[in-house]
C-alpha positions as CSV (number, residue, x, y, z in Angstrom):
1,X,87.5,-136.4,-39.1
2,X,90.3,-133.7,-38.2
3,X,90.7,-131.2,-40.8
4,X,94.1,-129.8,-41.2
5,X,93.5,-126.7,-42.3
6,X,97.6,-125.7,-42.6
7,X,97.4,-128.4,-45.5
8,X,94.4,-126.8,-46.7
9,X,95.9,-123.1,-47.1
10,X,99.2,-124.8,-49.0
11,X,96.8,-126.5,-51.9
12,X,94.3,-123.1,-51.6
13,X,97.5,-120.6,-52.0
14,X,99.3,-123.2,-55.0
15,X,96.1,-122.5,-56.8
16,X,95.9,-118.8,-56.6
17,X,99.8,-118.9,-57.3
18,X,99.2,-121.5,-60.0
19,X,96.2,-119.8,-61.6
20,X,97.6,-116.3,-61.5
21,X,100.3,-117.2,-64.3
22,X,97.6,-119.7,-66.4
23,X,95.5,-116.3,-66.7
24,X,98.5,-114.9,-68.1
25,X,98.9,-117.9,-70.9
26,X,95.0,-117.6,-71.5
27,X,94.6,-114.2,-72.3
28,X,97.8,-114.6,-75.0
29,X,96.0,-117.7,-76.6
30,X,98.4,-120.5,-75.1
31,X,97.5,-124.6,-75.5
32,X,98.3,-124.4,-71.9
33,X,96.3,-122.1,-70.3
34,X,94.0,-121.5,-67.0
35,X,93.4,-125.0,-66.0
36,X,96.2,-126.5,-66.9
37,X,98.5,-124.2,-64.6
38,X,96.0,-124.6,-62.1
39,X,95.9,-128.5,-62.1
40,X,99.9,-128.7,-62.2
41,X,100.5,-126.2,-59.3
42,X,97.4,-127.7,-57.1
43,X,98.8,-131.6,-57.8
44,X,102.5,-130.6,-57.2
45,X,101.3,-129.0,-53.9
46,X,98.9,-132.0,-53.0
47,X,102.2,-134.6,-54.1
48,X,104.4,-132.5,-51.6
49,X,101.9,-132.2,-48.7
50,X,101.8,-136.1,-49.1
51,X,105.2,-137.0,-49.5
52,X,105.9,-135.0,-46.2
53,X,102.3,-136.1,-44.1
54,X,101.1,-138.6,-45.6
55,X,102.9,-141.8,-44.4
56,X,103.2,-140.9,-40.9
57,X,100.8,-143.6,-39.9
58,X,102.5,-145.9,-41.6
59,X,106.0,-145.2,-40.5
60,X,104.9,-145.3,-36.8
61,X,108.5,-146.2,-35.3
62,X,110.9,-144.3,-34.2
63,X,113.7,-146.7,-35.6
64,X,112.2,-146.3,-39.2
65,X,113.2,-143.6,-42.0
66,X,112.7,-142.2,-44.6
67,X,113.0,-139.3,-47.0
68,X,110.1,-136.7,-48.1
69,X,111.6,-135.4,-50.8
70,X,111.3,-139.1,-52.8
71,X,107.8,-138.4,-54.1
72,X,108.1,-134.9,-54.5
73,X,111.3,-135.2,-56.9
74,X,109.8,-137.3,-59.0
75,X,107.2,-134.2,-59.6
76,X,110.2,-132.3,-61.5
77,X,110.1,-135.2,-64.2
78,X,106.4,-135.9,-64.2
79,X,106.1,-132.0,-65.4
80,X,109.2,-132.6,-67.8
81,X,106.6,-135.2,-69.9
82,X,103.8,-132.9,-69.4
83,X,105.9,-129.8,-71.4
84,X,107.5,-132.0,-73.8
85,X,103.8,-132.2,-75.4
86,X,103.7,-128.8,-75.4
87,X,106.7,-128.0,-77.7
88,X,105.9,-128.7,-81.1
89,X,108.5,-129.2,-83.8
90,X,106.8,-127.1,-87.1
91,X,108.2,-125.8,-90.0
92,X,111.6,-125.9,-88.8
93,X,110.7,-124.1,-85.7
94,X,110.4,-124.9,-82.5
95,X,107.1,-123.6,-80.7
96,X,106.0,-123.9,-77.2
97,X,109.1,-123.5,-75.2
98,X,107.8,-120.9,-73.3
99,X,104.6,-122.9,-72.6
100,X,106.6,-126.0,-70.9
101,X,108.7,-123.8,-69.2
102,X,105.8,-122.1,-67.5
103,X,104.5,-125.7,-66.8
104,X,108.0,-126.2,-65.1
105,X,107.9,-123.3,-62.8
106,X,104.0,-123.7,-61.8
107,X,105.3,-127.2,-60.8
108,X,107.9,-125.5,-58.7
109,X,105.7,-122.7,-57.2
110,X,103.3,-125.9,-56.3
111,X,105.9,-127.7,-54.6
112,X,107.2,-124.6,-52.3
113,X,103.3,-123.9,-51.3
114,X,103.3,-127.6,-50.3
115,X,106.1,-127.2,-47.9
116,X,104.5,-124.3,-47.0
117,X,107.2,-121.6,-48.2
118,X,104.7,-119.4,-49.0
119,X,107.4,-115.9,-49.7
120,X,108.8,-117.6,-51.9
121,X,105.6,-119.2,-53.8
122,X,104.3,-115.4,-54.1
123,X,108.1,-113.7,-55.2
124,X,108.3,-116.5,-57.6
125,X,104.9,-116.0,-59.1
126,X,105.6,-112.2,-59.3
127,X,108.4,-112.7,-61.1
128,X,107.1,-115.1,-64.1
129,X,104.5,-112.7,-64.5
130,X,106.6,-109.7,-65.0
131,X,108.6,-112.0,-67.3
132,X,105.9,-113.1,-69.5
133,X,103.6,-109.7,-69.3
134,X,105.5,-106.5,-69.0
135,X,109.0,-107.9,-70.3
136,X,106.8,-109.0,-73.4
137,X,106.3,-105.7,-74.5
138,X,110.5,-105.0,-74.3
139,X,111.2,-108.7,-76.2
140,X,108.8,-108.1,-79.0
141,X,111.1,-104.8,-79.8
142,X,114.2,-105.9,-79.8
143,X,113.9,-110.2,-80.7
144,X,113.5,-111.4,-84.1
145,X,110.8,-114.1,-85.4
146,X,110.7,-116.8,-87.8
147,X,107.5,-116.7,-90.6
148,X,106.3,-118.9,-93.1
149,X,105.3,-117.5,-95.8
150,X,103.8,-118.9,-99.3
151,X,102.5,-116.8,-102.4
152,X,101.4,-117.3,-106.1
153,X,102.8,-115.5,-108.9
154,X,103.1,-115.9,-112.7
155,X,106.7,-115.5,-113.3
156,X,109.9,-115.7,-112.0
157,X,111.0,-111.7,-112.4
158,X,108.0,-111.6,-109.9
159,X,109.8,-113.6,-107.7
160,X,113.2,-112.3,-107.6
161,X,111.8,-108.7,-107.2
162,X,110.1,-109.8,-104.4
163,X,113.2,-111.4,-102.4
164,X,115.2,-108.5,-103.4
165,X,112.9,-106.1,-102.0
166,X,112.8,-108.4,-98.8
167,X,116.1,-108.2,-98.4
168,X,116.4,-104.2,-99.0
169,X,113.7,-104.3,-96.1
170,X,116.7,-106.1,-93.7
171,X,114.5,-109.2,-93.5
172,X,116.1,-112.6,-93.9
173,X,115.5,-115.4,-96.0
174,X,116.8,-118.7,-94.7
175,X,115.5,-120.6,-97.1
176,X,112.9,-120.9,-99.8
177,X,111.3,-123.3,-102.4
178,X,109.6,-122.6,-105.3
179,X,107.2,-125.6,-107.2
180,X,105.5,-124.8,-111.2
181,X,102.0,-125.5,-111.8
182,X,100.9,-126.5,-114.9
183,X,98.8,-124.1,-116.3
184,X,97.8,-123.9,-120.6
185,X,97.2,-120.5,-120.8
186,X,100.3,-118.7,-118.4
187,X,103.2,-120.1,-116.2
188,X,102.2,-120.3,-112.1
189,X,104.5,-120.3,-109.4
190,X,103.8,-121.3,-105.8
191,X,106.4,-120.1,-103.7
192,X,107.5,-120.7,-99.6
193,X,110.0,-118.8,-98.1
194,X,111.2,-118.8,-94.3
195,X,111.8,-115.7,-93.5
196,X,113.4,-113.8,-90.0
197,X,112.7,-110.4,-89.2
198,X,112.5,-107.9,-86.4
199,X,109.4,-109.5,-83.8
200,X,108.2,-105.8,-83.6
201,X,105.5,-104.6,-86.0
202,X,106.4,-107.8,-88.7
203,X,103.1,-108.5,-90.1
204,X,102.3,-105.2,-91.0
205,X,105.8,-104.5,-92.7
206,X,105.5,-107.9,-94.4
207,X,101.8,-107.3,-95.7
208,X,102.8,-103.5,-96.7
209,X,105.7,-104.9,-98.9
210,X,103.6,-108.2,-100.5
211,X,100.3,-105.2,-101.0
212,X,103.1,-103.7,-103.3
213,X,102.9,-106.4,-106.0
214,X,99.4,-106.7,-107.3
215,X,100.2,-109.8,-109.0
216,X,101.0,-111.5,-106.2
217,X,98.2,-114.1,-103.7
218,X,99.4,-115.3,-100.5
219,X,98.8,-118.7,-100.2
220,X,99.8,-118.8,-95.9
221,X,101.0,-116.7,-93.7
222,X,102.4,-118.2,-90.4
C-alpha cells in the first residue's frame, strides 16, 4: 500500500484550519461548535482530494476527460443544507446566521487545503477568527440587539410607566402584547414586549430599570 503523504498533510492541515475557528464557536456556546467545524473542513478536504485523485484509475486513457471540480462544487451546496439547520426562526428573530456562515467558510477553507493551497487555507482562517473574536468586542459596542422580554404586574399605570421609562432609556419597543388573568382578589397582567437596544451592556441596563418597579416579576428574559 503507497501512502501519499501530500494527501495526508491537506486533510491534517483542513483540520487544524477547521478546528481552529470550531474552538472559537465553542468557547461562545454555539450549536455548532468543535466537531462540527472540524468534520465539515476535514470532509470538504477529503471530497476535493477525491474529486482531483481519486478516479485516475478509472480514467486511464488519454482520450477520456473530465472535470475535478464536479464533486467538489457540489460541497458548496451540501454545506448550504448543513447551515440552513442552523438558523432558527424565533420570536421574530432570526438566530444562527453567523453559525451557517462559519459552516460555509470552514467548507471553503477545507476545499483550498484539498487542493493543497495551503496560504490561503491559513490567511483565510486568520481572518474569520479576527472577525468573530477581536471584532466581537467592537460589534457588541456599536450594534443593536433584539430581546424578549415578559413580566407580571397588577395594573395597567404599571405598565405604561414602565414603556415610558423604556423609551426615556432610548430603547425600542417594536411591538408588545399584553393578556389579563383572572384573578378574585386584584387585576394581573402578563405582559411581552420586543424590545431593541444598544448590544453593549443591555442586560444590565434592562435589569437596572425592571429592579426599579418592585411590583413588577419577569416572567422571561431572552
Amino acid at each position: 500500500m503507497i501512502v501519499n503523504w501530500d494527501f495526508i498533510i491537506r486533510i491534517v492541515v483542513a483540520a487544524i484550519l477547521g478546528g481552529a475557528i470550531g474552538v472559537e464557536r465553542e468557547y461562545h456556546a454555539k450549536d455548532a461548535g468543535f466537531r462540527t467545524h472540524l468534520l465539515v473542513a476535514i470532509g470538504s478536504a477529503l471530497f476535493t482530494v477525491i474529486s482531483m485523485y481519486g478516479f485516475d484509475s478509472f480514467l486511464g486513457g488519454k482520450s477520456i476527460s473530465f472535470d475535478p471540480s464536479r464533486i467538489a462544487a457540489q460541497i458548496v451546496t451540501g454545506i448550504g443544507f448543513l447551515g440552513a439547520g442552523t438558523i432558527i426562526f424565533q420570536k421574530q428573530f432570526i438566530r444562527g446566521l453567523t453559525t451557517a456562515a462559519g459552516l460555509w467558510v470552514t467548507a471553503a477553507i477545507g476545499l483550498a487545503c484539498g487542493c493543497g493551497m495551503y496560504f490561503i487555507a491559513l490567511l483565510t482562517t486568520a481572518l474569520v477568527l479576527i472577525c468573530l473574536a477581536t471584532m466581537n468586542v467592537f460589534i457588541k459596542r456599536i450594534s443593536t440587539r433584539h430581546i424578549s422580554i415578559s413580566f407580571s404586574c397588577n395594573s395597567q399605570e404599571e405598565i405604561k410607566n414602565i414603556i415610558s421609562t423604556l423609551k426615556n432609556e432610548e430603547i425600542e419597543i417594536k411591538d408588545y402584547s399584553m393578556q389579563q388573568t383572572d384573578r378574585i382578589e386584584s387585576d394581573k397582567y402578563i405582559v411581552s414586549l420586543n424590545l431593541k437596544t444598544k448590544r453593549y451592556h443591555y442586560k444590565d441596563t434592562l435589569f437596572n430599570l425592571i429592579q426599579n418597579f418592585e411590583k413588577i416579576n419577569i416572567v422571561s428574559f431572552d
